[in-house]
N, C-alpha and C positions, 0 to 999 in steps of 0.2 A: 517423477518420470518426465524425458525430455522428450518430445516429439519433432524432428526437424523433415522442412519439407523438403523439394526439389527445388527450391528458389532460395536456398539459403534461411528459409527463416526458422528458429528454433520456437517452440512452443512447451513452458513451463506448466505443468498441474491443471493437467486438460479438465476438462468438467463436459459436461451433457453441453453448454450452452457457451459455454468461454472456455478462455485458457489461466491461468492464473498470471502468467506474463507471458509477453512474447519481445522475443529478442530478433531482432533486425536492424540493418542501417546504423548500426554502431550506436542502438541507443535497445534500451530495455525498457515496456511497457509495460507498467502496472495494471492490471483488472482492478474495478472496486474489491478492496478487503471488507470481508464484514466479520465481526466477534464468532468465535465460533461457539464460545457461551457466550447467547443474547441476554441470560439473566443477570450476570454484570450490569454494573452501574455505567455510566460516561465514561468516567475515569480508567473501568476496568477492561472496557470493551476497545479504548483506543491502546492502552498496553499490549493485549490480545490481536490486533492489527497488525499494530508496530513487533510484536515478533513476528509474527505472519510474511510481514515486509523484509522483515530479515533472514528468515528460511529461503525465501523468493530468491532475495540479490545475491545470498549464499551460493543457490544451485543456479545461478548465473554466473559466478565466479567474482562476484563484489560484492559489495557491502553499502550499510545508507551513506558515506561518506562520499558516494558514488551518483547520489540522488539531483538531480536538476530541477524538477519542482516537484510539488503534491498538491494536490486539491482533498479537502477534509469534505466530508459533509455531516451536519450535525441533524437531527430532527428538530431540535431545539436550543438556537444560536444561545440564549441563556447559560447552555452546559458548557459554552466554550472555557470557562477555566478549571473545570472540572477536566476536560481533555486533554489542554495545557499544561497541566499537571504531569501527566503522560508524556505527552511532548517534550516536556521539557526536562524530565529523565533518560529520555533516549537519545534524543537530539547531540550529537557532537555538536561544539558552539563553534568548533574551527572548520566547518563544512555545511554549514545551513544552508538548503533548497530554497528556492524562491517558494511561494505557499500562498493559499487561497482558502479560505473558511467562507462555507456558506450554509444555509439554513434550506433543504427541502426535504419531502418526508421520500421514506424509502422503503422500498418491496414491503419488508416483514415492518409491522410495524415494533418488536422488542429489538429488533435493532435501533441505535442510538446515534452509529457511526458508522460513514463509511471513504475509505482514503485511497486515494489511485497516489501512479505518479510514473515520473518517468528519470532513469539514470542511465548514464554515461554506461555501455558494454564495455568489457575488459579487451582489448587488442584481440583477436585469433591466434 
């Protein structure tokens, strides 16, 4: 569901507390994604993201190929090739985002992962 205001900005997958993305100023804001099954391993909870990210840029009208950066965050930077893994099944290699991996803990603690990011809006 889109919610668009009087200032032009569109708001994807409202929640109580956020929106899933918001689209303004010709660029698309990611929300933190988090697994929607926490009991997933690293590996499985950033696949569960990364299509998360891809419904998103869907009902924005793009796709990750679209993507300008991401920020991952791991609980435990140890798991990063376990994520990678993920990563790098999804990842088009002819459109890779600028990217940032870091290590802090987050809300729940069975989540593992959690990835923002920001792409490029499709024209009006």
């Amino acid at each position: 569901m889109a919610v668009t205001s009087g200032m032009g900005i569109m708001r994807l997958a409202p929640e109580a507390r956020l929106s899933g993305a918001t689209i303004g100023a010709g660029c698309i804001w990611l929300a933190g994604q988090v697994a929607d099954d926490s009991s997933l391993d690293t590996e499985g909870q950033t696949a569960d993201i990364l299509a998360q990210i891809d419904a998103l840029l869907a009902e924005a009208g793009t796709d990750k190929r679209a993507l300008l950066s991401v920020t991952i965050v791991l609980t435990d930077i140890k798991e990063a090739p376990a994520m990678n893994r993920a990563w790098d099944r999804w990842l088009d290699p002819a459109h890779k985002p600028a990217r940032m991996t870091i290590q802090a803990p987050l809300v729940d603690r069975a989540w593992r992962v959690e990835i923002t990011g920001v792409a490029l809006a499709p024209p009006p």
